[in-house]
N, C-alpha and C positions, 0 to 999 in steps of 0.2 A: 871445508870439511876435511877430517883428517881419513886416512884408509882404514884407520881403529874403529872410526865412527862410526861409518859405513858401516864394517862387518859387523859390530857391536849392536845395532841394528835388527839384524838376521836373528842373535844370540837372544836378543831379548823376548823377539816374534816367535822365537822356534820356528821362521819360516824358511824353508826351503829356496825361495823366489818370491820376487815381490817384482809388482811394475813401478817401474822410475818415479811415479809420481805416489805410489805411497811410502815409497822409501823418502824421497823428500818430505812429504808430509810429516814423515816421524824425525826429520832432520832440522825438521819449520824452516828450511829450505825452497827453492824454485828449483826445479829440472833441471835447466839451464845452467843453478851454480854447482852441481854434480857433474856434468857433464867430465872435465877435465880428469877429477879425481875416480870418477868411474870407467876412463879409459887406460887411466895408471893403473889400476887395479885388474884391467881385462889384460894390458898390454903383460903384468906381470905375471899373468896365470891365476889372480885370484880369484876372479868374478869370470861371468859368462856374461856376455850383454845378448838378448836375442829380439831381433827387430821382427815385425808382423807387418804384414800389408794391412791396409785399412779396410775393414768389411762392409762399410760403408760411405759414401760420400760426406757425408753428414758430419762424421767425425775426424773430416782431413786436417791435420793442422792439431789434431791431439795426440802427446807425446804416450805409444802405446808398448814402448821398450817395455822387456822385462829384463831383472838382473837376476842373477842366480851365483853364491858363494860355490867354489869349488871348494869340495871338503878336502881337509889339510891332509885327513889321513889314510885318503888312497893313492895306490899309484896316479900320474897323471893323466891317462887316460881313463881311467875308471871315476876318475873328479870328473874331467869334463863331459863325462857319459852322463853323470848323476845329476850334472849341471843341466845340462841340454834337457834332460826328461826332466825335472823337477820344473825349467821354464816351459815347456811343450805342455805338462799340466796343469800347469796355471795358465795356459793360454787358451786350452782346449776347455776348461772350466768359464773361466771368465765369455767365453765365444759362444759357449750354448747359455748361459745366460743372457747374453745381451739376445741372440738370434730370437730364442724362445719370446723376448718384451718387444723388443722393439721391430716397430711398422716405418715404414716411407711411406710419406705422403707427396 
């Protein structure tokens, strides 16, 4: 996967953040072969990676990153602001989702 791909990705979804594995999905991609080029991409200031703890046991062992583009046309701090919240709200969405369905048994 190229770092075009990646972001071209974002551009098509108009998404903000996505987790690792719907960005693969739309890469027909595994997590795994992202990985590399989505540390290129954090290492260069492009992306935001933001890891979560697992809210359950049930789901250890699922890859539950999110990415997030830093937009080109802020300062750098004000990207990675925009970064960080845009992945915190799709984390905090995604979490009372699952909290609200799902039971342990």
């Amino acid at each position: 996967m190229s770092a075009d791909e990646i972001l071209e990705v974002f551009a098509r979804r108009r998404a903000s953040a996505l987790f690792v594995t719907e960005l693969a999905q739309a890469l027909h991609a595994s997590p795994s072969e992202l990985n590399a080029d989505l540390e290129r991409l954090s290492e260069r200031g492009n992306v935001l990676l933001a890891d979560h703890p697992v809210p359950d046991p049930h789901l250890s062992g699922i890859d539950l990153r999110i990415v997030a583009p830093l937009p080109a046309d802020r300062p750098r701090a004000d990207a990675e602001a925009a970064a960080a919240a845009a992945a915190e709200t799709l984390w905090n969405k995604w979490l009372a989702t699952f909290l609200s369905s799902h039971r342990c048994q």
